[in-house]
C-alpha positions, -999 to 999 in steps of 0.1 A, spaced: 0 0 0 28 24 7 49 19 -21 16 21 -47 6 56 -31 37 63 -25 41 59 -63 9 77 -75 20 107 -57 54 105 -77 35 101 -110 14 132 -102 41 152 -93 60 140 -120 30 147 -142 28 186 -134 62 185 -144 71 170 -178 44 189 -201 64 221 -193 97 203 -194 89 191 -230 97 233 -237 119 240 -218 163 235 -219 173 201 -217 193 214 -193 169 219 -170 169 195 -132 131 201 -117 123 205 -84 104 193 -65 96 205 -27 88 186 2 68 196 29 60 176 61 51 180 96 72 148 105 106 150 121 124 137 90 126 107 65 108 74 66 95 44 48 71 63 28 99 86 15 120 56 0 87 43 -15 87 82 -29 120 80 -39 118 45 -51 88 54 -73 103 85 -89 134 56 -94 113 34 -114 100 63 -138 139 70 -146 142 98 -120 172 96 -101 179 128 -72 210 144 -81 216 134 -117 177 143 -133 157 156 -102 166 175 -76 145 168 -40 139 196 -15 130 183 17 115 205 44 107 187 80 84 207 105 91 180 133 52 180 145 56 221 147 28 232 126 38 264 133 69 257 115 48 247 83 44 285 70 80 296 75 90 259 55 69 264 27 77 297 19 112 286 20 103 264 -4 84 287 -29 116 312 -22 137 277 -37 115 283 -69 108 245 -65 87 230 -98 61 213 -78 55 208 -40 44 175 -24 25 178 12 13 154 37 -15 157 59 -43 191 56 -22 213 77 6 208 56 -11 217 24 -30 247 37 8 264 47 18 253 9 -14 267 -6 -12 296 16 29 303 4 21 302 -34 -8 307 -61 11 296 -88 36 264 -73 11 233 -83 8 214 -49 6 178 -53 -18 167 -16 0 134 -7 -30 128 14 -59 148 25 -85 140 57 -113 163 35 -101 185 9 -132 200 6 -140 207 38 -105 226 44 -106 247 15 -83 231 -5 -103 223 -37 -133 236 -52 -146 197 -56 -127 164 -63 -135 159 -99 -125 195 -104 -102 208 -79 -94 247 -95 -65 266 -89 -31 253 -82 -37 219 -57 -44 182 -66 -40 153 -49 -55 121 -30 -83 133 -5 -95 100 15 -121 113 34 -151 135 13 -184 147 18 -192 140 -20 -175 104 -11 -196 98 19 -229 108 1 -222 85 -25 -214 59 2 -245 66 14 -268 60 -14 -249 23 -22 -259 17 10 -294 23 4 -296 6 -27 -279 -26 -6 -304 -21 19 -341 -5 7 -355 -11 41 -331 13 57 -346 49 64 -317 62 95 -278 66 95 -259 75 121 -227 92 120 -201 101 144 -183 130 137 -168 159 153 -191 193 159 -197 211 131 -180 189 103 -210 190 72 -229 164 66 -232 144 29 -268 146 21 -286 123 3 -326 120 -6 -345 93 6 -321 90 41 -318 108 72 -285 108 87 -277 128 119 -248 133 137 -241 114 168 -218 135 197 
């Protein structure tokens, strides 16, 4: 499981990269920054690295890796990914919502590849999933449009069923669907 994410997250970095690569100086090493509230590398990084590997990107020869670790300060996250955007890095890669809102808040323009997302949606960082506007993309695993389509296989599973319960903190929204009610449990 980690080396396949870890490897879709290399393809769509490496994605937002090669279209403009195709016009640019051969000369040219991308970039690609980093960002992570962990202390520093681990298992999913070699599975990162690993995957760029296989698609014949090697660090330090064709592809240069920034790495910026926040060490579970997520006040550190702002301050790292604006040293990032100040590297002029091609593309950033971030882990975990926090992580991606101090990317998307350092840069409009840097495409930000979300190496995972709890609700994208919900924290602002895409307009939808299908359709995610301005300059992030990524895996989101948790989604309101995901959970309201959840819902409704359910319901075709299981006609007879008329309530849902869900337990979720205060406030989160709620994936609506017609035909069920679904409130939220405390």
């Amino acid at each position: 499981m980690k080396h396949s994410t870890a490897g879709l997250i290399a393809v769509l970095a490496l994605g937002i990269l090669v279209a403009p690569l195709a016009a640019q100086q051969p000369k040219h090493v991308p970039r690609i920054g980093f960002l992570n509230l962990r202390p520093g590398p681990n298992a999913w990084d070699a599975a990162f690295q690993q995957g760029l590997h296989d698609l014949g990107w090697v660090e330090g020869q064709n592809i240069a890796l920034e790495y910026r670790w926040a060490a579970g300060r997520v006040d550190r996250l702002p301050a790292l990914a604006e040293e990032l955007v100040r590297l002029n890095v091609d593309v950033l890669v971030a882990g975990a919502t926090p992580v991606i809102q101090a990317a998307k808040h350092a840069t409009t323009t840097i495409p930000i590849v979300m190496a995972i997302s709890a609700d994208a949606i919900d924290a602002g960082l895409v307009k939808s999933l299908a359709h995610p506007g301005e300059n992030v993309t990524g895996l989101s695993f948790l989604d309101t449009e995901l959970s309201a389509k959840r819902l409704e296989l359910l319901k075709e599973a299981l006609p007879q069923l008329s309530r849902v319960a869900r337990d979720a903190p205060g406030g989160q929204r709620s994936a609506q669907r017609p035909g069920l009610s679904h409130p939220v449990c405390a």
